[in-house]
SEKE-585842 format. One record per residue: residue number from 1; residue in one letter; chain; x, y, z of N, C-alpha, C, O in turn. Coordinates in pm, 1 decimal, always signed. Layout:
<recs>
rec num=NUM	residu=A	chaine=A	n.east=X	n.north=Y	n.up=Z	ca.east=X	ca.north=Y	ca.up=Z	c.east=X	c.north=Y	c.up=Z	o.east=X	o.north=Y	o.up=Z
...
</recs>
This chain:
<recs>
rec num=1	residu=X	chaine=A	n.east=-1060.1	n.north=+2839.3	n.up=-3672.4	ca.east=-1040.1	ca.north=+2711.2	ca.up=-3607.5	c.east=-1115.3	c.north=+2605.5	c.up=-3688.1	o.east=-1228.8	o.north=+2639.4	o.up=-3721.6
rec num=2	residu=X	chaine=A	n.east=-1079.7	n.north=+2499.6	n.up=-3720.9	ca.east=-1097.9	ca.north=+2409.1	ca.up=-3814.8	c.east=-1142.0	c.north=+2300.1	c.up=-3721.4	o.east=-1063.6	o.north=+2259.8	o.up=-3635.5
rec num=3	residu=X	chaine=A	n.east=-1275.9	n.north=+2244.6	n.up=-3734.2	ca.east=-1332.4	ca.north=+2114.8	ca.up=-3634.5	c.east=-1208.8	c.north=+1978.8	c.up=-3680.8	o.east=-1177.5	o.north=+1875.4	o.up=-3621.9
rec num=4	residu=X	chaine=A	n.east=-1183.7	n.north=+2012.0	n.up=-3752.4	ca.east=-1074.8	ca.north=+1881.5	ca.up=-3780.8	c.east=-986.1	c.north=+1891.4	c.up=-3633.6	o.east=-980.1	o.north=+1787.2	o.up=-3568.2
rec num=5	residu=X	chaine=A	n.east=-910.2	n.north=+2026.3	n.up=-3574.0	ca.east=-815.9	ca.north=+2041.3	ca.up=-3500.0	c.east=-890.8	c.north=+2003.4	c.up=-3363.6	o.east=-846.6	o.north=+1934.7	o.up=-3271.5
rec num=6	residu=X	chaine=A	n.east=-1028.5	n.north=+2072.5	n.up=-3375.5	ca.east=-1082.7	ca.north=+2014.8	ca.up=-3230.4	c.east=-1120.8	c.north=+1897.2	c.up=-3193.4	o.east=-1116.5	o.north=+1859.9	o.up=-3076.1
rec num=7	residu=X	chaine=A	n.east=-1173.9	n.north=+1806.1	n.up=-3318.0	ca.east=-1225.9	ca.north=+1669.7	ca.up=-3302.6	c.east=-1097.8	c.north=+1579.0	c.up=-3300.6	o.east=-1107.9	o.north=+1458.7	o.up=-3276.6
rec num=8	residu=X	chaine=A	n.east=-974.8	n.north=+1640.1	n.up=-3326.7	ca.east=-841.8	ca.north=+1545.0	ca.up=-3269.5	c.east=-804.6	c.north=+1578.7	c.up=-3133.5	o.east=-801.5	o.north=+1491.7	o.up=-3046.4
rec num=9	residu=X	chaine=A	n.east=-772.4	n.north=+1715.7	n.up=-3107.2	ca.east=-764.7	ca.north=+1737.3	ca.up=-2985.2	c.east=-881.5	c.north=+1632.3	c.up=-2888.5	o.east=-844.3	o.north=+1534.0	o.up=-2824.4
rec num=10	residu=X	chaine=A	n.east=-1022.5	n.north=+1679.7	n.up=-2896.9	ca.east=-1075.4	ca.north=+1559.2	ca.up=-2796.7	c.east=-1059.1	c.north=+1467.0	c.up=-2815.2	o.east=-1034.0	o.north=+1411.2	o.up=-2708.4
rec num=11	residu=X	chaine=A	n.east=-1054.7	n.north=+1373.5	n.up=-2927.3	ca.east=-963.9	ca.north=+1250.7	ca.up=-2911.2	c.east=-843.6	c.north=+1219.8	c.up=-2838.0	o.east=-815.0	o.north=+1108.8	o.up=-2793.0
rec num=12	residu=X	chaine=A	n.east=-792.7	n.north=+1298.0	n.up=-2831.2	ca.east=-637.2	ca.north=+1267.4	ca.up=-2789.9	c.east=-659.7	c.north=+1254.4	c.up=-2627.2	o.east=-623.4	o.north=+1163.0	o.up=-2553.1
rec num=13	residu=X	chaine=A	n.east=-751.1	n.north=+1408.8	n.up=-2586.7	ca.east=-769.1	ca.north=+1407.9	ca.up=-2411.4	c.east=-845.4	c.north=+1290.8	c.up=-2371.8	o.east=-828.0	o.north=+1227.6	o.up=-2267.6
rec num=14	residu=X	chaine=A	n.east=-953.4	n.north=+1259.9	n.up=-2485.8	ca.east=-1005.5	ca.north=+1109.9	ca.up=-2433.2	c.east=-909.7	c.north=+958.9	c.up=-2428.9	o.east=-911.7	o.north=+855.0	o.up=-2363.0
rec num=15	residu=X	chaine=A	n.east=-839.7	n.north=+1008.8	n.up=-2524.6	ca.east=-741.1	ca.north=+849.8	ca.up=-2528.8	c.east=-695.4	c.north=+873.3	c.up=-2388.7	o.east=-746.3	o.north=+812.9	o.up=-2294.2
rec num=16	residu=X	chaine=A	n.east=-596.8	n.north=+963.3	n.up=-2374.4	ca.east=-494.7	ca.north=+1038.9	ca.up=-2242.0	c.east=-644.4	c.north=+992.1	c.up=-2092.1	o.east=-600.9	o.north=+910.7	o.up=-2010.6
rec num=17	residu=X	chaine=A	n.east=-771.2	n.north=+1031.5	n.up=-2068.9	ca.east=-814.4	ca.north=+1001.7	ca.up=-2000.3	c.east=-847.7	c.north=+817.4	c.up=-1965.1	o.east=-853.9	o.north=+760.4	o.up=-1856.2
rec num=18	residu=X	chaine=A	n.east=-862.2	n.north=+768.3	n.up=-2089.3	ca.east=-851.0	ca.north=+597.2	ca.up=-2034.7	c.east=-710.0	c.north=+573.9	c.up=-2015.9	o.east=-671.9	o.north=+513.9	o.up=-1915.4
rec num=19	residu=X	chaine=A	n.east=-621.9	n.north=+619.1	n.up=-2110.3	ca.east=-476.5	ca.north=+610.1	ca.up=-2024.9	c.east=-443.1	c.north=+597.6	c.up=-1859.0	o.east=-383.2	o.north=+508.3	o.up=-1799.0
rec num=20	residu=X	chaine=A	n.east=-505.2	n.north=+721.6	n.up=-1808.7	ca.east=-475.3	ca.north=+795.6	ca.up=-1716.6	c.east=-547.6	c.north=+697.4	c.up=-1598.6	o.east=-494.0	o.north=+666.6	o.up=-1492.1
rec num=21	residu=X	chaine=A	n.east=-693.0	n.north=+652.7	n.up=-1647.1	ca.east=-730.2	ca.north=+579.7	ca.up=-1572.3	c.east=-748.8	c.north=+429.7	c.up=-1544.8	o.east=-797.5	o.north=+381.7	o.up=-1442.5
rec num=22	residu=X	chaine=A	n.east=-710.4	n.north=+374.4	n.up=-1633.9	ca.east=-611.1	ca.north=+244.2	ca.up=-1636.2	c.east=-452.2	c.north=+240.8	c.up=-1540.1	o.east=-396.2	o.north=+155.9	o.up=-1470.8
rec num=23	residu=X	chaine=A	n.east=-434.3	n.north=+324.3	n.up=-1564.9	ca.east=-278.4	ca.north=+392.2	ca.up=-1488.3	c.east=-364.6	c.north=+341.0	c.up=-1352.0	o.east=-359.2	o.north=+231.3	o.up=-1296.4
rec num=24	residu=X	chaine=A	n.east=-443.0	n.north=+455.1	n.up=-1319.5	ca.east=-487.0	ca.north=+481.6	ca.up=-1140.3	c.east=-561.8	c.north=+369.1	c.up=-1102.2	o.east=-565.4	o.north=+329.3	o.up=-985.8
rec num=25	residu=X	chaine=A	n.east=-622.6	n.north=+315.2	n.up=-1196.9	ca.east=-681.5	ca.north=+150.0	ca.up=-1127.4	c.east=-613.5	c.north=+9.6	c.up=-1100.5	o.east=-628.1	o.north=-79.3	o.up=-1016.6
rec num=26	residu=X	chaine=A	n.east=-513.1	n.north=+35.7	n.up=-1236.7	ca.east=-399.5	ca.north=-87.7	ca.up=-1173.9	c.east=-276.7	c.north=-10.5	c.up=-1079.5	o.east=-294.8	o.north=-19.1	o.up=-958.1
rec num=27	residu=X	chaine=A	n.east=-194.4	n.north=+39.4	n.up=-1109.8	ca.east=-52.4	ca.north=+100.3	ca.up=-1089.0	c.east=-48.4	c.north=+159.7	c.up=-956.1	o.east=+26.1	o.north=+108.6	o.up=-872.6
rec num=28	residu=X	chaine=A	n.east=-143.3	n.north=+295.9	n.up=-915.7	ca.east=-154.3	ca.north=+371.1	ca.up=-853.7	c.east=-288.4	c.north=+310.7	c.up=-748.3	o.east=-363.6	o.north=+399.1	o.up=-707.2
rec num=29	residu=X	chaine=A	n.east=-306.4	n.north=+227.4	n.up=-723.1	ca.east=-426.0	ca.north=+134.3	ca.up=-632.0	c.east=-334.1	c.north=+122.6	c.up=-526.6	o.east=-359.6	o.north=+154.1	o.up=-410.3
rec num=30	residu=X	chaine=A	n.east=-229.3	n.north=+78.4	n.up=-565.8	ca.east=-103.8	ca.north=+33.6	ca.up=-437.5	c.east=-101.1	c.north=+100.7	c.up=-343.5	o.east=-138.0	o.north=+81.7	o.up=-227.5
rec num=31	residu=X	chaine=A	n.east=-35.3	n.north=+221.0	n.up=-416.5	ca.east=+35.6	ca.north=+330.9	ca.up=-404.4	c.east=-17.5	c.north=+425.6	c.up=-323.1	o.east=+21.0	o.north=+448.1	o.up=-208.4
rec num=32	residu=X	chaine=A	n.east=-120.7	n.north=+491.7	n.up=-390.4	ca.east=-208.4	ca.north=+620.7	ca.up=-291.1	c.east=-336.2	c.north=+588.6	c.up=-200.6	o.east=-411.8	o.north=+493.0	o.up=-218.1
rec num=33	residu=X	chaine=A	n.east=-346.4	n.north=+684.0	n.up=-102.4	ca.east=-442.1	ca.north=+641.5	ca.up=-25.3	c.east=-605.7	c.north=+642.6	c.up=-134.0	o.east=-614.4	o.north=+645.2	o.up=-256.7
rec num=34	residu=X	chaine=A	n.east=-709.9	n.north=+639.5	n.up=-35.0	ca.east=-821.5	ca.north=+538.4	ca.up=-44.4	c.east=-870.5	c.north=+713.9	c.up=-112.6	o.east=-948.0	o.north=+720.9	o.up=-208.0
rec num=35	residu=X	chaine=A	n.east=-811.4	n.north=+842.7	n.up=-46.0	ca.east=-873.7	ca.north=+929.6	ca.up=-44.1	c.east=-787.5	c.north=+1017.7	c.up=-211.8	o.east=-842.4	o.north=+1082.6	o.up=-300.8
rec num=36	residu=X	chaine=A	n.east=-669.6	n.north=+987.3	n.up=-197.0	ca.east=-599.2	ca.north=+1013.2	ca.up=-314.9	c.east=-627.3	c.north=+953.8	c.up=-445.6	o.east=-612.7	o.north=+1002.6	o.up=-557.6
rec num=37	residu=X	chaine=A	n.east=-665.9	n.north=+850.5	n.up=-413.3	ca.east=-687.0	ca.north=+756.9	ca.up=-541.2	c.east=-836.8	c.north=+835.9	c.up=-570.5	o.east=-862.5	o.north=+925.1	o.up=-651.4
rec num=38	residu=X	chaine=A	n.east=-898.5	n.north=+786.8	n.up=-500.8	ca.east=-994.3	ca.north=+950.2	ca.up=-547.2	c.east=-1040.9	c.north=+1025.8	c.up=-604.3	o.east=-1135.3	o.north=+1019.2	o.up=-683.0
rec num=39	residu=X	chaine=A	n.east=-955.5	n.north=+1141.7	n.up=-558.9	ca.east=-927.5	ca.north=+1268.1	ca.up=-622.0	c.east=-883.6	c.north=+1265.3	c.up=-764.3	o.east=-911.6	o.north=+1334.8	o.up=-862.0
rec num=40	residu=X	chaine=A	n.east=-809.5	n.north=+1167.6	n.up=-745.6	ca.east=-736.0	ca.north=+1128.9	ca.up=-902.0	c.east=-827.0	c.north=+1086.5	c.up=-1048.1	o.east=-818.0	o.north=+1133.3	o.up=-1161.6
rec num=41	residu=X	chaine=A	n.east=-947.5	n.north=+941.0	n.up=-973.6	ca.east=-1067.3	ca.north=+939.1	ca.up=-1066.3	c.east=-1127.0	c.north=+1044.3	c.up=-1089.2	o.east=-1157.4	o.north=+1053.7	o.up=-1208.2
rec num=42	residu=X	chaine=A	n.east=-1165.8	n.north=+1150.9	n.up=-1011.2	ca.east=-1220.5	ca.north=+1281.7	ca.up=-1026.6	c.east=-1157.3	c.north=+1364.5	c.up=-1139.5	o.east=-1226.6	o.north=+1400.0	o.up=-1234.9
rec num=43	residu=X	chaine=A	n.east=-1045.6	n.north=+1391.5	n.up=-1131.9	ca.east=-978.2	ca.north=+1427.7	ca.up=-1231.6	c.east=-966.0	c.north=+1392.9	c.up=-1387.8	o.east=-959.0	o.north=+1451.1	o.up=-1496.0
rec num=44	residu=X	chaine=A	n.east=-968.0	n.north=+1222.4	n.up=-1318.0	ca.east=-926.7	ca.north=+1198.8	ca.up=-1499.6	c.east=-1114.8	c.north=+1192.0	c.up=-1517.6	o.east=-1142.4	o.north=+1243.8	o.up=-1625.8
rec num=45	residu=X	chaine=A	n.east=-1210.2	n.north=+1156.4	n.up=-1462.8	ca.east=-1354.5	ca.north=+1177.1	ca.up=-1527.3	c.east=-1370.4	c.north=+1323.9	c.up=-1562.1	o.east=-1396.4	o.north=+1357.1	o.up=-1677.7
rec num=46	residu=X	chaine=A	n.east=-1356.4	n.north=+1406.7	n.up=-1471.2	ca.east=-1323.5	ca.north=+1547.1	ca.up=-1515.0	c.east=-1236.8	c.north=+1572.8	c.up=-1690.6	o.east=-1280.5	o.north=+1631.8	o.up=-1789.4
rec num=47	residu=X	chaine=A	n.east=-1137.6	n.north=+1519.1	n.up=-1675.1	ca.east=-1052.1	ca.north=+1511.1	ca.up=-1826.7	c.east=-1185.1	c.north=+1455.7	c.up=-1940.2	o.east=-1229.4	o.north=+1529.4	o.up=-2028.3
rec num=48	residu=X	chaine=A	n.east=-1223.2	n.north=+1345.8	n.up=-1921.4	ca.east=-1285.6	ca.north=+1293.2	ca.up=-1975.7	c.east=-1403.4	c.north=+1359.6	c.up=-2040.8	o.east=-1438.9	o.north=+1355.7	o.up=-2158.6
rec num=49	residu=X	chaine=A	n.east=-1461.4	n.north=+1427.6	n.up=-1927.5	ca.east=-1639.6	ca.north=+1515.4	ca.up=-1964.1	c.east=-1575.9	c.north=+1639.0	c.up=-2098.6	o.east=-1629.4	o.north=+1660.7	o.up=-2207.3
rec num=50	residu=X	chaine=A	n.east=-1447.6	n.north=+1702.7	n.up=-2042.6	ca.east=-1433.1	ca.north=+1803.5	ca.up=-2117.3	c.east=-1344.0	c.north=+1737.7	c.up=-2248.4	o.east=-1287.5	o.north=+1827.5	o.up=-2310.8
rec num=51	residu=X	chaine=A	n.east=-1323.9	n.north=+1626.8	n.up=-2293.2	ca.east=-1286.4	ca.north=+1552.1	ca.up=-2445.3	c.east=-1409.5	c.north=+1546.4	c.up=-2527.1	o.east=-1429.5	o.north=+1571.2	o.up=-2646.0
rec num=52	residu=X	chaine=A	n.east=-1512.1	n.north=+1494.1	n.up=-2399.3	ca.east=-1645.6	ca.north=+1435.4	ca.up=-2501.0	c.east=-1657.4	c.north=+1569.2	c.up=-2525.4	o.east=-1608.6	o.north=+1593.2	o.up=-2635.8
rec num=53	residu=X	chaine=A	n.east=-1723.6	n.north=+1721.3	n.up=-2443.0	ca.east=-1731.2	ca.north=+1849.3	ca.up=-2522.4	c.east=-1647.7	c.north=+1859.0	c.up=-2594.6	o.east=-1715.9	o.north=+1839.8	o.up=-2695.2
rec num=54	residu=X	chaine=A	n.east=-1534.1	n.north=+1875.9	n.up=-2638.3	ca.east=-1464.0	ca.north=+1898.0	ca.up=-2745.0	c.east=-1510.8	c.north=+1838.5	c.up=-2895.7	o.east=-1504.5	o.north=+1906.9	o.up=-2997.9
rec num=55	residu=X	chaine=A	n.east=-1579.1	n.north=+1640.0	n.up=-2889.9	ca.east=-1590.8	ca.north=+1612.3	ca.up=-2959.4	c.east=-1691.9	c.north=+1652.8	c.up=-2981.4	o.east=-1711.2	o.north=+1669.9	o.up=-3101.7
rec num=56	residu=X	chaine=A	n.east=-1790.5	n.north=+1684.2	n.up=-2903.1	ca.east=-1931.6	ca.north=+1708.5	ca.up=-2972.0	c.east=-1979.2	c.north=+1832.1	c.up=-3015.2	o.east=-2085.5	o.north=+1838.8	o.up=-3077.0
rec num=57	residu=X	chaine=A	n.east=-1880.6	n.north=+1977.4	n.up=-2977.3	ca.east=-1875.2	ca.north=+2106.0	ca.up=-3037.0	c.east=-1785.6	c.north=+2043.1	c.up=-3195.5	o.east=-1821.5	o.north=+2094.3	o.up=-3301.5
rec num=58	residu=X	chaine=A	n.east=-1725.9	n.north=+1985.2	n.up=-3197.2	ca.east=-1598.3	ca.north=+1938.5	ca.up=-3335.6	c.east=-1737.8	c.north=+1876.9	c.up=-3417.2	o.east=-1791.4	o.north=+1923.0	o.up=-3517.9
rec num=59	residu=X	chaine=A	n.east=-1765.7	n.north=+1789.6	n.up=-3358.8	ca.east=-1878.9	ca.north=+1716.2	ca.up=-3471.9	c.east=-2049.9	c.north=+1766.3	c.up=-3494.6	o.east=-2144.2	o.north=+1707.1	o.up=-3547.0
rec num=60	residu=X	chaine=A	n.east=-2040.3	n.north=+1889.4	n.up=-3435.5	ca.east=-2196.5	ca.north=+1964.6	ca.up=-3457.1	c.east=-2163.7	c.north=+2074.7	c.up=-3509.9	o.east=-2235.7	o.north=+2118.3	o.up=-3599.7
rec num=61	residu=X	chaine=A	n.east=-2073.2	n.north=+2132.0	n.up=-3477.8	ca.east=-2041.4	ca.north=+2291.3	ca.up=-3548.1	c.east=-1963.6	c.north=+2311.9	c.up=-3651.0	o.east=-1855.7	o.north=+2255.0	o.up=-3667.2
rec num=62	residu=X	chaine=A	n.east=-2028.1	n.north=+2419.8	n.up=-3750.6	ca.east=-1944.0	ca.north=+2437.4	ca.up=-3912.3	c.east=-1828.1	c.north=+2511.9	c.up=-3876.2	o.east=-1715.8	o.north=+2495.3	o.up=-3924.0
rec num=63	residu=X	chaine=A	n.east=-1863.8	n.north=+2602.1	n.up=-3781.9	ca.east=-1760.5	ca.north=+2684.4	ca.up=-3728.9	c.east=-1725.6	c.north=+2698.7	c.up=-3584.2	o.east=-1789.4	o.north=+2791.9	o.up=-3535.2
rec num=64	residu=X	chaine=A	n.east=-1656.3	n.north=+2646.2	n.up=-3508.9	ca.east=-1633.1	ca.north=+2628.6	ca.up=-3366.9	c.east=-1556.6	c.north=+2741.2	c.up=-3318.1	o.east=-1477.5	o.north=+2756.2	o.up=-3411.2
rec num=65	residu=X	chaine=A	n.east=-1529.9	n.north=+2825.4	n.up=-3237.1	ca.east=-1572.6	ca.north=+2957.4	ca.up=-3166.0	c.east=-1400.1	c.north=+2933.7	c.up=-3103.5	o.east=-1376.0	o.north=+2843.9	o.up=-3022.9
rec num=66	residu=X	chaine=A	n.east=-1296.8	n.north=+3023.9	n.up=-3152.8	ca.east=-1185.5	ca.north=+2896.3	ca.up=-3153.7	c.east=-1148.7	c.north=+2967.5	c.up=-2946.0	o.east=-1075.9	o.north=+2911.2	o.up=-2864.2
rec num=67	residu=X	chaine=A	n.east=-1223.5	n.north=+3087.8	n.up=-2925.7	ca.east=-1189.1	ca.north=+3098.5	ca.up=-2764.3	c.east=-1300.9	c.north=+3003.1	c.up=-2700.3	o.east=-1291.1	o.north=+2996.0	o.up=-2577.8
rec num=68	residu=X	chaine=A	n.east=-1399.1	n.north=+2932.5	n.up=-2753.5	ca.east=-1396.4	ca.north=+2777.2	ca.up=-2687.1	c.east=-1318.0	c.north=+2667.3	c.up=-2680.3	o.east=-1319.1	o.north=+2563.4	o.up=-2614.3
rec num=69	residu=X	chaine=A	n.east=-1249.8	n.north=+2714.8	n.up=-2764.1	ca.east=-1213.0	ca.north=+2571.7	ca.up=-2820.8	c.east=-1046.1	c.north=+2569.7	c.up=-2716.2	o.east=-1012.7	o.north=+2463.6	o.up=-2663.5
rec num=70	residu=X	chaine=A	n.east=-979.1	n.north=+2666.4	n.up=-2703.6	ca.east=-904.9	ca.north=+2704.6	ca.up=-2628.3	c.east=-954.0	c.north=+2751.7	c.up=-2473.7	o.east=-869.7	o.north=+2752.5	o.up=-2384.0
rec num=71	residu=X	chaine=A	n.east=-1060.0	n.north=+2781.6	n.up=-2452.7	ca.east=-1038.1	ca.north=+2781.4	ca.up=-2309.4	c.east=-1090.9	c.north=+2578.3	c.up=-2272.9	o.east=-999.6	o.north=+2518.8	o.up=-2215.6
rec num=72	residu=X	chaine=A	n.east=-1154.6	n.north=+2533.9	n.up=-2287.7	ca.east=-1120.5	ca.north=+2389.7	ca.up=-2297.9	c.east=-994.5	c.north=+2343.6	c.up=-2306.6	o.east=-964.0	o.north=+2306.2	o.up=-2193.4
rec num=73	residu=X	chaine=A	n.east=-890.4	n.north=+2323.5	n.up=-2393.3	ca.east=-798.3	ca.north=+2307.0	ca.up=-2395.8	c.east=-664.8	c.north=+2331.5	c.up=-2318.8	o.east=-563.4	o.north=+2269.3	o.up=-2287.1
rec num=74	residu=X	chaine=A	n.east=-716.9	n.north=+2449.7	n.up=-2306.3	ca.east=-619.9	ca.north=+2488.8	ca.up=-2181.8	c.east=-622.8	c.north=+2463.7	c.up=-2065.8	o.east=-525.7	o.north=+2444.4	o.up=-1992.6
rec num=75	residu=X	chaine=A	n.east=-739.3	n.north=+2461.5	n.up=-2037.2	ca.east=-775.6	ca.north=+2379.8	ca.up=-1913.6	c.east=-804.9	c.north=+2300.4	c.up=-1858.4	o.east=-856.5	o.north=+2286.2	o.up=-1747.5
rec num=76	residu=X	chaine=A	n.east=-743.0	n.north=+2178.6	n.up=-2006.5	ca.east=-690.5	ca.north=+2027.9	ca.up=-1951.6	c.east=-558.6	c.north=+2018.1	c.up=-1919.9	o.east=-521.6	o.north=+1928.4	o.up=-1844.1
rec num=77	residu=X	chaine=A	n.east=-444.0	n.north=+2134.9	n.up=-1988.8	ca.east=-331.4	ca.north=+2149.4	ca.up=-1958.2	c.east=-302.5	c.north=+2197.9	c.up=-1831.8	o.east=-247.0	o.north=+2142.9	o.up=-1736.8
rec num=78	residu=X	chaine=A	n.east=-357.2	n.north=+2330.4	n.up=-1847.2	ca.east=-304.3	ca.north=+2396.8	ca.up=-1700.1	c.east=-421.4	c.north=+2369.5	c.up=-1614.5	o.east=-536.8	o.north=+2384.4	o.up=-1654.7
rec num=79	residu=X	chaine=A	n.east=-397.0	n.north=+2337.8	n.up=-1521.4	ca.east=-480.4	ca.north=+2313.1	ca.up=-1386.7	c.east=-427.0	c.north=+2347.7	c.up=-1265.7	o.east=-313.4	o.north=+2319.3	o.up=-1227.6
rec num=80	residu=X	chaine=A	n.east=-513.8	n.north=+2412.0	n.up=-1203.0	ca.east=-487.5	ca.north=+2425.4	ca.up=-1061.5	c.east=-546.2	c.north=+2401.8	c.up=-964.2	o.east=-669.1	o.north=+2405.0	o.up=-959.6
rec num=81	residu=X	chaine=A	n.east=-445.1	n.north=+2362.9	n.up=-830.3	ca.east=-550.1	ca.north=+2325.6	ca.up=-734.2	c.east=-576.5	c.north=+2420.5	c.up=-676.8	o.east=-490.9	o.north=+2508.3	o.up=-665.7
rec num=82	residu=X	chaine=A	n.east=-731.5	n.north=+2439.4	n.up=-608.3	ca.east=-818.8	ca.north=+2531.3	ca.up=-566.4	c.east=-837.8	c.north=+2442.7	c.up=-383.6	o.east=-888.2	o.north=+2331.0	o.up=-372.0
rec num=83	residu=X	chaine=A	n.east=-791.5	n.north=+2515.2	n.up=-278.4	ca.east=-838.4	ca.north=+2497.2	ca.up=-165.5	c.east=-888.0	c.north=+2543.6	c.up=-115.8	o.east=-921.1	o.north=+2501.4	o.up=-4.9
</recs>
């Protein structure tokens, strides 16, 4: 695994997280309740914490551990909800 691939990947989930939350502060304010809207900041700050790890395993390590680097990754993709 090449820090080049991981230090884009967290870039990208960090761009995708101000995306996401620009989206939910103008767009989605309307729209969902007080308690939904929420859940939703939770999420995309959640997105967010695990970009900055990405960047900061990408920009400290010679060699990045690539089943870190993938269970991160994957688990900005797949998510599930837990009740």
């Amino acid at each position: 695994m090449t820090t080049q691939i991981v230090i884009i990947t967290g870039a990208f989930f960090g761009m995708l997280s101000v995306i996401f939350g620009a989206f939910g502060a103008h767009a989605l304010k309307k729209i969902l309740t007080k308690e939904q809207l929420y859940s939703f900041e939770v999420g995309v700050k959640y997105q967010m914490y695990h970009a900055i790890v990405l960047l900061v395993l990408g920009f400290n390590s010679n060699s990045v551990n690539s089943s870190i680097y993938w269970c991160f990754a994957l688990g900005q993709i797949v998510k599930k909800k837990i009740k």
